[in-house]
N, C-alpha and C positions, 0 to 999 in steps of 0.2 A: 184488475190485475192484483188488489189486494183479497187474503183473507178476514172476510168482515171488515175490520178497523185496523188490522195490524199487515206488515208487510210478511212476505214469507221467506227463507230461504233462499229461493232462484231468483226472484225480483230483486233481493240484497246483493246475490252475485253475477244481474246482468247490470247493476246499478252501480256496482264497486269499479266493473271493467268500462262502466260507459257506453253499454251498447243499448242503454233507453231514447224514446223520442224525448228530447230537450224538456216537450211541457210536462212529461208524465217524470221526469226526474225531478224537474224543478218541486215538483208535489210532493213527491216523496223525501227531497231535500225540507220543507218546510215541516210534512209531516216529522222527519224524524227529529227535530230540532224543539217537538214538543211531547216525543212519544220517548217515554225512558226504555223500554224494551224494545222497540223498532231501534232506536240507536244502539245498542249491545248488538241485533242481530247483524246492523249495515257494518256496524266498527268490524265485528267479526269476519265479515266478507270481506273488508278493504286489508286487514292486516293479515290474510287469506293470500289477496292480490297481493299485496307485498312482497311478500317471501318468495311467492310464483315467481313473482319478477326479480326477486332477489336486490330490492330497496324497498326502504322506508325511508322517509314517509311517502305512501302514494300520489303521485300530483298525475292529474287528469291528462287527457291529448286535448289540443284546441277545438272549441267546438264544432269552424269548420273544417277541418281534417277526418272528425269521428262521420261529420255527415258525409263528405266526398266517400269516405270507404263502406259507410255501410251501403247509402244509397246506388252506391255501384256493383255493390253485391248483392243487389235486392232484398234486401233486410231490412230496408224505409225507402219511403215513397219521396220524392226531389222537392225539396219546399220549393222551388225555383226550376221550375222547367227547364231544362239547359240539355245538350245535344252533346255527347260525349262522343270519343272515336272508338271504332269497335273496339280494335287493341289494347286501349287506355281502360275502357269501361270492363272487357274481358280478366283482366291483369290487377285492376281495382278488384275487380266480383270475386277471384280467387285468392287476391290476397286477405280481404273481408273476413272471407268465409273461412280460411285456415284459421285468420287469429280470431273470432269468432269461437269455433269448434276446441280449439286447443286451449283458449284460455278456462273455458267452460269446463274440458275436462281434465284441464290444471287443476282449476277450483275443486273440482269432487275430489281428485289426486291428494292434493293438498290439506284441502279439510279435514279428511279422512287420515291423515298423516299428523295434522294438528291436533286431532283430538285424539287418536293415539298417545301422543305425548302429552298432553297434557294427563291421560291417564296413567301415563308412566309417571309421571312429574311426583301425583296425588299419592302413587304406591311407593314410592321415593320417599319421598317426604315421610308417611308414614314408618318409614323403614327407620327414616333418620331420628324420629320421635321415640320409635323404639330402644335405640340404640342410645339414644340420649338420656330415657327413665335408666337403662340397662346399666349406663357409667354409671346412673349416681347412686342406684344401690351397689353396683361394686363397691362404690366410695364410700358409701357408707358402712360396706360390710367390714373394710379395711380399716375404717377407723376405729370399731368394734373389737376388731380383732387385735388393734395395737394399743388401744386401753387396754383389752384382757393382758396382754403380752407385757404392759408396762404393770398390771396391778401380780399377776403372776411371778415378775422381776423382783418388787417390791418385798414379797412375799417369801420367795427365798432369799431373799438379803437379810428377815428376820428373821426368819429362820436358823441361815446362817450363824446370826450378830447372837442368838438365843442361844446356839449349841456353844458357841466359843464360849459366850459368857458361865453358863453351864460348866463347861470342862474346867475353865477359871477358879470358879467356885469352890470345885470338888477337888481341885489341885494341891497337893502337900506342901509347895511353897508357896501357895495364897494364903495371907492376911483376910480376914471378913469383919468386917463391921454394918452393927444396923445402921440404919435410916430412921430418926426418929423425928416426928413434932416438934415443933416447940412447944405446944399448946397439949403435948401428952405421951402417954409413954411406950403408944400402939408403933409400931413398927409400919414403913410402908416402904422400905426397899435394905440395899445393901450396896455396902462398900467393899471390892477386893481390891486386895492392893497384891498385885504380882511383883516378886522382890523380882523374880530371877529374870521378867520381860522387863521389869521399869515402867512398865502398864497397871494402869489404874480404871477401875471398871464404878460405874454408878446405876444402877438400877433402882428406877421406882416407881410407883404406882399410886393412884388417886391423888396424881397431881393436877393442878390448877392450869390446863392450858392458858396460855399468857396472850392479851390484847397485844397489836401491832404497836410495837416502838418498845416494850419490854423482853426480858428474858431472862431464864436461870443460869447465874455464873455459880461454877463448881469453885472453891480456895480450898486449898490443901494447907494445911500447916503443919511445916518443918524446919528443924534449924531456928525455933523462934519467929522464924517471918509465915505469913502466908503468900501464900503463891498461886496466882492463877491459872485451874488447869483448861479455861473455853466455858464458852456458855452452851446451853442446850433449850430445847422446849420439849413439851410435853404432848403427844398425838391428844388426837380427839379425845380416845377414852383415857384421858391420863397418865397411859405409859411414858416413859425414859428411858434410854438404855443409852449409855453415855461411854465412851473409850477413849482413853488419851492415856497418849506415853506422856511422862515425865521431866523431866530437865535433869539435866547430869550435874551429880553430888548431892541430889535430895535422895538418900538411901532408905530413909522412917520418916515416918509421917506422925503427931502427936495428936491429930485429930482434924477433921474439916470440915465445913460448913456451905451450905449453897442459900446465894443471896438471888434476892429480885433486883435487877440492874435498869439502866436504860441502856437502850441497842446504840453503841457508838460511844459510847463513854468512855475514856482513856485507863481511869481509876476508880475508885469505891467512893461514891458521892454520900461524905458524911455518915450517916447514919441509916447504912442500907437495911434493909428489912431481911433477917434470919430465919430462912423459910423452915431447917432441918440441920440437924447437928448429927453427930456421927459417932458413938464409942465400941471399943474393938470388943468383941465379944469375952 
């Protein structure tokens, strides 16, 4: 009742329901307990029967019970010669033979229903794999596009910061002073001082972006004192473009100078380093 060495399909699902002779299961029972695919094929039969019956885990009928019904439905031969009553033997033989017939064409019912689903499962799954790549390039398009959005922002804000300081520049009641060296006489930015905003503008270029824990303090000096108007840094390629309103009752400035500070410093530590000085054109 096997093929070749292995069990086949219908053997699995007259084996899962119990309707084998006791020694040819036992066989099969031993068999599958060393055959790796004979056990996939029997599992798949019994969790078959399962669902038919609608429980898991499968537990068997006793083993005389399986014999009184089949041997009465003429399905196996009586280990035991025994004399049943017509009515009893009749009533066995057709109820045998229903669950017999019904479980068997459960089982194909069934089968054919499990592996349906499981082919649905397999298109499933792949759907969700889809759909899984699909978000993360969304996400990633998204994130693409909110760097652009963020460097595009960035971009008109200098823009912006470039045309005001521009207008500044060019303005009748701006003040301009270079940006000069200390170390020489080249110019590398400018000072407006707008009387009529109270706004004071710094621009410059081929500066020395600053390691973390330093920074450029701007002092203005007027009235005798200097006064601090904020620190700044300098981008990657060296630019600055620096804007600060002033403090009320500093109307002139005498000249100002931008120092190398540390970040947190309260005041001018001694003998700070004079990166640039400033005189009015």
């Amino acid at each position: 009742m096997t093929t070749g060495l292995h069990i086949d399909p219908e053997q699995a699902d007259e084996y899962a329901i119990g309707s084998l002779e006791p020694e040819l299961e036992h066989a099969i029972r031993l068999h599958v307990a060393n055959c790796r695919d004979c056990a996939e094929v029997v599992a798949d039969a019994e969790m078959v029967v399962a669902r038919l019956a609608l429980s898991a885990p499968l537990r068997r009928a006793p083993l005389k019970m399986r014999d009184e019904v089949m041997v009465g439905a003429g399905l196996r031969k009586p280990r035991i010669v025994a004399r049943l009553p017509a009515i009893a033997q009749a009533a066995a033989g057709i109820a045998a033979v229903f669950i017999a017939v019904a479980a068997l064409a459960g089982m194909f019912a069934m089968r054919s229903q499990v592996r349906d689903l499981q082919g649905e499962n397999l298109a499933l799954r792949d759907r969700v794999d889809d759909i899984d790549s699909a978000e993360v390039q969304i996400f990633a398009i998204g994130q693409r596009l909110e760097e652009a959005e963020e460097i595009v922002a960035e971009q008109r804000s200098e823009m912006a910061l470039d045309s005001e300081l521009l207008g500044a520049m060019l303005s009748t009641n701006s003040q301009v002073a270079n940006v000069v060296t200390m170390q020489g006489k080249s110019s590398i930015g400018s000072l407006v001082w707008e009387a009529d905003q109270s706004r004071i503008w710094f621009y410059a270029q081929r500066l020395r972006p600053l390691p973390q824990g330093q920074t450029y303090e701007l002092w203005l000096h007027g009235n005798g004192n200097y006064v601090s108007l904020g620190t700044f840094n300098a981008d990657d390629s060296g630019k600055a473009t620096y804007r600060r309103f002033v403090a009320e009752g500093l109307d002139r400035y005498d000249g100002a100078v931008v120092t190398i500070e540390t970040v947190g410093a309260e005041q001018r530590e001694g003998d700070s380093i004079f990166y640039a000085y400033l005189i009015d054109r």
